[in-house]
N, C-alpha and C positions, 0 to 999 in steps of 0.2 A: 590573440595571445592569451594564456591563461597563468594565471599568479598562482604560486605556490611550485611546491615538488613535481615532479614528474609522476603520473598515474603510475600508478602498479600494472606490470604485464599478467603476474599472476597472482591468486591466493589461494587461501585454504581456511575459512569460515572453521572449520571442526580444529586444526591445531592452530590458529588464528594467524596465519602468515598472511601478513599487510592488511590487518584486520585490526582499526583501532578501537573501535564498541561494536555493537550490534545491540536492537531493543526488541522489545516483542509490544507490539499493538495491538488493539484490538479487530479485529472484523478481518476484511479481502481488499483488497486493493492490485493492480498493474500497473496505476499510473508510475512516471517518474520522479523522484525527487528533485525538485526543485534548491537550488544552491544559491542563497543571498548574500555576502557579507560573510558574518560567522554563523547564520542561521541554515537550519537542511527545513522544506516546508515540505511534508507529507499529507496523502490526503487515507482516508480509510473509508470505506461502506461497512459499518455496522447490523448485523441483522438479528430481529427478534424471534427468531425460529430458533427452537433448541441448538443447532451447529450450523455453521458455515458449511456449505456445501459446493466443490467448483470441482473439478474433474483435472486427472493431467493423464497424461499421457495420449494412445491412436484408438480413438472408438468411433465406430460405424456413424452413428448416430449424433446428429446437431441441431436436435428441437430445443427451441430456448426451454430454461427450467420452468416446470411448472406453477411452483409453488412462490411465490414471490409477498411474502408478508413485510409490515412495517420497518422501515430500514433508514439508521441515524448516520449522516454522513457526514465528517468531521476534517478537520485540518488542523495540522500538529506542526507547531514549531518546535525546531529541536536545537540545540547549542552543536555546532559543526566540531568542536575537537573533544567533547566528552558523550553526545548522544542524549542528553539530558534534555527532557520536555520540559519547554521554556513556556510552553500555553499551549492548549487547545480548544477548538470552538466548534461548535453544534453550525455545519453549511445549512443542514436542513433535516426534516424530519418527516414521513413518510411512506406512504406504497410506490417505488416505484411506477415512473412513468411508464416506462418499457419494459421489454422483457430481456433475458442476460442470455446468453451463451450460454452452456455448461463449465466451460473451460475459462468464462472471461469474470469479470466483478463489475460491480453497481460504479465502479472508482477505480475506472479504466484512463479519464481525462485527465493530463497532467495539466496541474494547477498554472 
């Protein structure tokens, strides 16, 4: 059983139908957010290469990226009815153990 409203069947992010915040983060991430109480915990992979790099769409091609420099991976509490970063913390700091997909992020595991 889940408490509150009923989920939204549909929205629309650009004219914000059933869209209560939205925040911008730093880095890539695919994991999911996690939902506590009134908290949303997000996770991000931050990278120190000039730009984020991940790929979307149908390409031939799926050798992990090559370049994989130092990468700050972080976890973000957020307030669940304003979107407001309530804290954030440094998970780790680093080269990559592995190497990523093109299409995937370093902060693919949800928390």
């Amino acid at each position: 059983m889940v408490e509150g409203a009923p989920a939204a069947t549909n929205w629309n992010v650009e004219k914000a139908v059933n869209v209560r915040w939205k925040i911008e983060l730093p880095g890539l991430a695919h994991s999911s957010p996690v939902v506590w109480g009134n908290k949303i915990f997000v996770t991000t992979a931050i990278t120190s290469a000039a730009k984020n790099e991940t790929r979307y769409g149908l390409f031939g091609d799926v050798a992990p990226v090559k370049d994989d420099p130092k990468h700050t991976w972080k976890v973000y509490a957020l307030d669940k009815r304003t979107g407001k970063i309530l804290w954030e913390r440094v998970a780790y700091e680093g080269i990559p153990k592995v190497k990523r997909h093109p299409k995937s992020t370093h902060a693919d595991s949800t928390p």
